[in-house]
N, C-alpha and C positions, 0 to 999 in steps of 0.2 A: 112698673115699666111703662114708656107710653112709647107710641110710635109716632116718630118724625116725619114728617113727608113734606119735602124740599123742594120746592116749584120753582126754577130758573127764569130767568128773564128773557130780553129778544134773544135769538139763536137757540133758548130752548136746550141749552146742553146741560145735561147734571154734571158736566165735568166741573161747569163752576162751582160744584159743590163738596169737592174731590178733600181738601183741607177739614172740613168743619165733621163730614159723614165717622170718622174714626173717633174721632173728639165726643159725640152723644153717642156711638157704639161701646167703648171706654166706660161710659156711666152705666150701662145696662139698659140701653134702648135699641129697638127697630129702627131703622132709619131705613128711608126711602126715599133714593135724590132720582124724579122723574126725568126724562127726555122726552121733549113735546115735536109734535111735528114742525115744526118752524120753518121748513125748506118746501112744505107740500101747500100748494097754492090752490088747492080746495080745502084746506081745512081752516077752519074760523073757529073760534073761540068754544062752542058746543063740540069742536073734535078737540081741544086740549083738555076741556072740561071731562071728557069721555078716556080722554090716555091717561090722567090721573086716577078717577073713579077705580077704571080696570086694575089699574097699576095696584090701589089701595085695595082691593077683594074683599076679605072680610076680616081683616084687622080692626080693632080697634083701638080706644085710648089715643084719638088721634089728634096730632099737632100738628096744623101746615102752617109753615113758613114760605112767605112768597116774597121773590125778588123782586126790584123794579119791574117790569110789565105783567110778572105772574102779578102781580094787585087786580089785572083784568080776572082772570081764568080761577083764582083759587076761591071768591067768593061762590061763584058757582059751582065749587065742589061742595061747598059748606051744604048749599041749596038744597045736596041729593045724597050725600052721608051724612051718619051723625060725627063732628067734629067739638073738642075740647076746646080750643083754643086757636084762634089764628094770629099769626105775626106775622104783619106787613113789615119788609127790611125794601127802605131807600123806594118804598113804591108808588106806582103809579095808584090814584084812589079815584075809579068812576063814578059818574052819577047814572041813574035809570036810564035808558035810550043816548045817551053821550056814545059816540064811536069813540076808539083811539085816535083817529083823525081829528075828531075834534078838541078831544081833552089839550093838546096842544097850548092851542090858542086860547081856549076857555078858562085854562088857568094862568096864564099866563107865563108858563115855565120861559119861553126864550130868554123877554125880561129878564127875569130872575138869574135865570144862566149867565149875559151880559152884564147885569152888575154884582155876580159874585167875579168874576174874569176883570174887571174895574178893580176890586178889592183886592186881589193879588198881583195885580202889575200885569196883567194876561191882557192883550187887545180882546176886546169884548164882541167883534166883527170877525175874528178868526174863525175859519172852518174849524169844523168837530173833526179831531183828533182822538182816537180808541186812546193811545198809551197817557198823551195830556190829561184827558177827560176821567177818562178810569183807572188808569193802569200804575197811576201816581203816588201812589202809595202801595202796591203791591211789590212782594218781595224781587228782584232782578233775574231770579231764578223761574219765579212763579211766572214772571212778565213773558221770558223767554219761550216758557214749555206753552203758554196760550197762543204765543205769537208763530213758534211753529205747528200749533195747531192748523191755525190760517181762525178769519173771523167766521165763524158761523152765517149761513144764512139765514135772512128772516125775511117771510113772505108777510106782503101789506094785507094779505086777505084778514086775518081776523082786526085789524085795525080799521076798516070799513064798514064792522058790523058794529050796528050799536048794541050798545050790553041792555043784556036782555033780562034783566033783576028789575024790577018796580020796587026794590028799596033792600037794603041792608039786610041781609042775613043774621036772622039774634044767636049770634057766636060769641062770644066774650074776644074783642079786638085791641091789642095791642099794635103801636107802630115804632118800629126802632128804627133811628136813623142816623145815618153819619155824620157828623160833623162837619166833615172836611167834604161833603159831596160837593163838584163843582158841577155838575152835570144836575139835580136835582136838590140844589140849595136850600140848608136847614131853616132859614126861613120864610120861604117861601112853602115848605112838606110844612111847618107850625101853623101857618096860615089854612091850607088845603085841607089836610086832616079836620083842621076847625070847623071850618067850613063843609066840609062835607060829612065828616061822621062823629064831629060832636067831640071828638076827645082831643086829650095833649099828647103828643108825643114824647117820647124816650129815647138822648141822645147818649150816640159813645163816639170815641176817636176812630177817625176813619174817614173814606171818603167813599163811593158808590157800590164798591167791590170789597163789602167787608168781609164774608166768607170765604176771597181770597187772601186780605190784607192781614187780619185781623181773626181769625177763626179762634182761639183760643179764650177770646174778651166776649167774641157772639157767642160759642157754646154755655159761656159763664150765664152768658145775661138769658137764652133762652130758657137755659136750669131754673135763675129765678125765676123767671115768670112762670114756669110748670109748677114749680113748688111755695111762691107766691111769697117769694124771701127777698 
């Protein structure tokens, strides 16, 4: 049995992890889908680092999985538990002293964003739209219950701090990513991974919000990679 620990993205809500958490319970795992502070505008990266750590106590056999921004926060879990395995899904991949502010521009994601938006017939100049961008492949039901959630907030403080790693965590790193992300396009995450951590990526059907879209294809693929099938 290992235990899963499921690090969300901006807004920081485990809800987006509410489809996939019964799916690895089901197989006979721990599963632990965190809530980060996302809305408290003194915490930075060292306090979501610190609500995971707590969150995980003394579990082990642990697997995190990080969503797009968790790519910030879950190496530095690696840093200060012992960790099996981590899976980056559709994420963000710092460099040493890089803020989130700057990873932006450094990677060039806008680009990349406007001519995936070129390739589908999408004006490439269009404001970011939640339901366009993400919510495009998730189910009309699933679409609804997030939207009457309301969107989460996300405060820019730990985006201003640069990460604070002088280099890669020796974790054994996989990166799965969506196909269909418009928002952080497959190849442009083939490039980045490249470029920043040396390996290739592992693609499936989907677009940014696979754990909502898709949960049953992510629990398949997380399994392999635990059991290395």
């Amino acid at each position: 049995m290992a235990t899963y620990v499921l690090i969300p993205g901006a807004g920081g809500s485990a809800w987006y992890w509410h489809r996939l958490v019964p799916l690895l319970r089901e197989r006979g795992h721990d599963v632990l889908a965190v809530d980060l502070p996302a809305a408290d505008d003194t915490a930075g990266l060292t306090a979501y680092a610190d609500t995971v750590v707590d969150a995980i106590g003394d579990r082990s056999d642990l697997i995190l999985v990080a969503q797009s921004m968790g790519g910030f926060t879950a190496p530095l879990v690696c840093a200060r538990v012992p960790v099996d395995m981590l899976v980056l899904l559709n994420a963000m991949v710092p460099k040493p002293g890089e803020s989130g502010e700057q990873w932006w521009a450094a990677t060039g994601q806008a680009g990349a964003r406007a001519e995936r938006a070129v390739l589908d017939g999408r004006a490439p100049d269009a404001p970011f739209d939640v339901v366009t961008e993400f919510f495009h492949d998730v189910p009309d039901e699933i679409t609804a219950e997030a939207m009457e959630r309301g969107e989460p907030r996300q405060s820019m403080a730990p985006f201003g701090e640069p990460w604070p790693l002088d280099r890669w965590p020796d974790v054994p790193t996989r990166f799965l990513q969506g196909a269909d992300d418009r928002f952080f396009p497959v190849e442009f995450q083939r490039r980045c991974v490249r470029e920043r951590l040396g390996i290739a990526i592992d693609v499936m059907p989907g677009g940014h919000l696979l754990a909502l879209s898709r949960p049953e294809e992510l629990a398949a693929r997380l399994e392999g990679y635990r059991t290395g099938s």
